[in-house]
C-alpha positions in Angstrom: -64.8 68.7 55.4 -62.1 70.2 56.9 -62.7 72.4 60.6 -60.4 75.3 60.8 -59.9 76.5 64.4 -59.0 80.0 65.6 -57.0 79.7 69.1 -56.6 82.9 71.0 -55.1 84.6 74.3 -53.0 87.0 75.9 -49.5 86.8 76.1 -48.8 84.6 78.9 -51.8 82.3 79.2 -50.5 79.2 78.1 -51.4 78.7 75.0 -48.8 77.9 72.9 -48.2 74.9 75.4 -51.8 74.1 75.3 -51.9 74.1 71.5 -48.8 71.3 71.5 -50.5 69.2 73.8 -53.5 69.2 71.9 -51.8 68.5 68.8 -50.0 65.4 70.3 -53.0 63.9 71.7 -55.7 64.4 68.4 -54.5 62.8 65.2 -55.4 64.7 62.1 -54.8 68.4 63.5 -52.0 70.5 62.8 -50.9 74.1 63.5 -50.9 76.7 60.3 -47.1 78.1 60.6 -47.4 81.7 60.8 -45.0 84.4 59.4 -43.3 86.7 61.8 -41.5 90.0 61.9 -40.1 89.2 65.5 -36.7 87.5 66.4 -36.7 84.2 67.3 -36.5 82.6 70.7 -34.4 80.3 72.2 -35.6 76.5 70.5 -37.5 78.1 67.6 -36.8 76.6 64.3 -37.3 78.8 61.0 -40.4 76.9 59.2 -41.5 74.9 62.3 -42.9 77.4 64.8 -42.5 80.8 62.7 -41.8 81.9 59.1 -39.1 84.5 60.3 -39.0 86.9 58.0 -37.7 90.6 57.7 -40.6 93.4 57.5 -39.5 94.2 53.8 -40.3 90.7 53.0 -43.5 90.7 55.1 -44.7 93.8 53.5 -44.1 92.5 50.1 -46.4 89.2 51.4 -49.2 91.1 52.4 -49.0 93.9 49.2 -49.7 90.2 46.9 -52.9 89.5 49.2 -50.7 86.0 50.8 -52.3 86.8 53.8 -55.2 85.1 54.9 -55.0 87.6 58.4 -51.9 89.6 59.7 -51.6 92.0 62.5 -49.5 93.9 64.3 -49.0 92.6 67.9 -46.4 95.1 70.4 -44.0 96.3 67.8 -44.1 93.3 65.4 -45.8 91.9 62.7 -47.8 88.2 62.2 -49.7 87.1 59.3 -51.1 83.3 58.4 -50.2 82.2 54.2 -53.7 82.0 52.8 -52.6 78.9 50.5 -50.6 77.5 53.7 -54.6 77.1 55.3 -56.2 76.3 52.5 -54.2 73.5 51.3 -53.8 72.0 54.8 -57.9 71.8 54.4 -58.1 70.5 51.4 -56.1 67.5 52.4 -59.0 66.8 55.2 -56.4 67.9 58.2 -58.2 70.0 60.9 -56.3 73.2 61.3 -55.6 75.8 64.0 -54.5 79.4 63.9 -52.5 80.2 66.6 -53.6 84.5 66.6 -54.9 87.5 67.9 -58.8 89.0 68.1 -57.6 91.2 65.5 -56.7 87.8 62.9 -60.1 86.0 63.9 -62.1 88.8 63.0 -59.7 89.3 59.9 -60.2 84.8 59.2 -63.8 85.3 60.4 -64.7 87.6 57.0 -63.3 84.5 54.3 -64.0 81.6 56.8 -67.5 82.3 58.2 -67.4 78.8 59.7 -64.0 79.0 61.6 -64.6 78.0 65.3 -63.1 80.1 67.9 -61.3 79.6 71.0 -60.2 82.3 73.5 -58.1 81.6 76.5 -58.2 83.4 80.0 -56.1 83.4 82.4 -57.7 82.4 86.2 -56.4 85.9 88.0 -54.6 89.3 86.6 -52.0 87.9 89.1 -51.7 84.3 87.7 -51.0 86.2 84.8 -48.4 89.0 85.4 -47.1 85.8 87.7 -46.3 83.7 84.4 -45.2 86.0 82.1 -42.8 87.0 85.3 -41.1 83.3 85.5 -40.8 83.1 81.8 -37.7 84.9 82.8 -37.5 86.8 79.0 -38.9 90.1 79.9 -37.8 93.2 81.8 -40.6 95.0 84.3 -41.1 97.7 82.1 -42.4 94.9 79.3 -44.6 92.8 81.3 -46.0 96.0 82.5 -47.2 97.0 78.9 -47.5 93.3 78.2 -50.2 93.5 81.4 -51.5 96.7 79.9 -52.4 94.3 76.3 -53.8 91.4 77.3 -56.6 93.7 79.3 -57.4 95.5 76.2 -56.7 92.0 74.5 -59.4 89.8 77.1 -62.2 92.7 75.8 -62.3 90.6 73.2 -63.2 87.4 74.5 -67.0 87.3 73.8 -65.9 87.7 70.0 -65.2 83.4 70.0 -67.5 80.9 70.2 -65.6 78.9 73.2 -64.2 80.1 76.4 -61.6 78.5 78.3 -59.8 79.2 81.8 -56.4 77.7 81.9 -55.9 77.6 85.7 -55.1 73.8 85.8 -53.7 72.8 82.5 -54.4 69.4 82.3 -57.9 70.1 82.9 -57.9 73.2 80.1 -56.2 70.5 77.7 -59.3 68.0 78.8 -61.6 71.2 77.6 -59.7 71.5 74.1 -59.9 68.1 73.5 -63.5 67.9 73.8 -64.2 71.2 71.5 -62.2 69.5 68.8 -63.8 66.3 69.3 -67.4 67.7 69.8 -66.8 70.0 66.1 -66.0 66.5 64.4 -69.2 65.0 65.9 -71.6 67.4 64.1 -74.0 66.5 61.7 -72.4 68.6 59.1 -68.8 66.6 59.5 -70.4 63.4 60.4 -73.0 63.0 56.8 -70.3 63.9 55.0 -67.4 61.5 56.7 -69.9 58.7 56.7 -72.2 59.2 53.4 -71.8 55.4 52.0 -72.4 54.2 55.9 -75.3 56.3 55.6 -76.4 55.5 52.0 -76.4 51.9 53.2 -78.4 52.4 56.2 -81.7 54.1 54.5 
């Protein structure tokens, strides 16, 4: 039984780095590889971090209901392959969607039991700070990116986990105990240990 983990923030928070880490340091979880109407940046690889894919052919996607959420985030599109999730769960791996409030409440309507994570960052300044030394933005965009994430951080009490990434390592520590604490439940743990259990009463 098979957690499927919804992993939201505002652009600039962190949490694509977060989401590596955690995935190096917990075996059995992977990332579902979104589709994407936006160019790629520098060290992206087609298939790896994005499906990128033309708007015509994202269109056509989401017209045959292979979306299990999509959304429209600045002036591009990102969507999650239904049968990319639900085959990643069926094999038993944990798996977390990297998306917006808008694609958790979209996931939250065919998986009621998807667990979700939103990520703040400690201070508006922290914020326009990083999205600042990213270095791939003019003023104009971080402005409007600063503009999103408020209307973006609304959202937060939507998810069923909060987390501040202010230190990182310390935010990665919080992660790593979510996904370890979801795995411990009695609903994972009768089911991963039912002969050990059988044997037992």
């Amino acid at each position: 039984m098979a957690n499927l983990f919804i992993v939201a923030a505002p652009s600039g928070c962190g949490k694509t780095s977060l989401v590596k880490a955690l995935i190096e340091q917990t075996q059995n979880l992977c990332v579902s590889v979104s589709h994407t109407t936006r160019n790629s940046r520098p060290g992206e690889v087609h298939g790896k971090n994005y499906f990128f894919v033309s708007k015509d052919e994202f269109d056509q996607i989401k017209a045959d209901g292979g979306f299990i959420e999509s959304a429209q985030v600045f002036d591009n599109y990102y969507g999650s392959a239904k049968q990319t999730v639900r085959d990643l769960l069926a094999t038993g791996t944990d798996v977390i969607l990297e998306i917006d409030w808008q694609g958790a409440r979209q996931v939250k309507k065919s998986f009621d039991n998807a667990i979700g994570i939103f990520i703040l960052p400690p201070s508006e300044s922290a914020l326009r700070e990083r999205l600042t030394d990213r270095g791939q933005d003019d003023e104009s965009i971080i402005n409007r990116r600063m503009q999103d994430a408020v209307s973006e951080m609304q959202h937060y009490d939507e998810f069923d986990y909060l987390v501040i990434n202010d230190d990182f390592d310390t935010a990665l520590d919080e992660l790593l105990s979510i996904i370890h604490s979801q795995r411990l439940l009695l609903s994972q743990q009768s089911v991963k240990h039912q002969s050990l259990l059988n044997s037992l009463i």
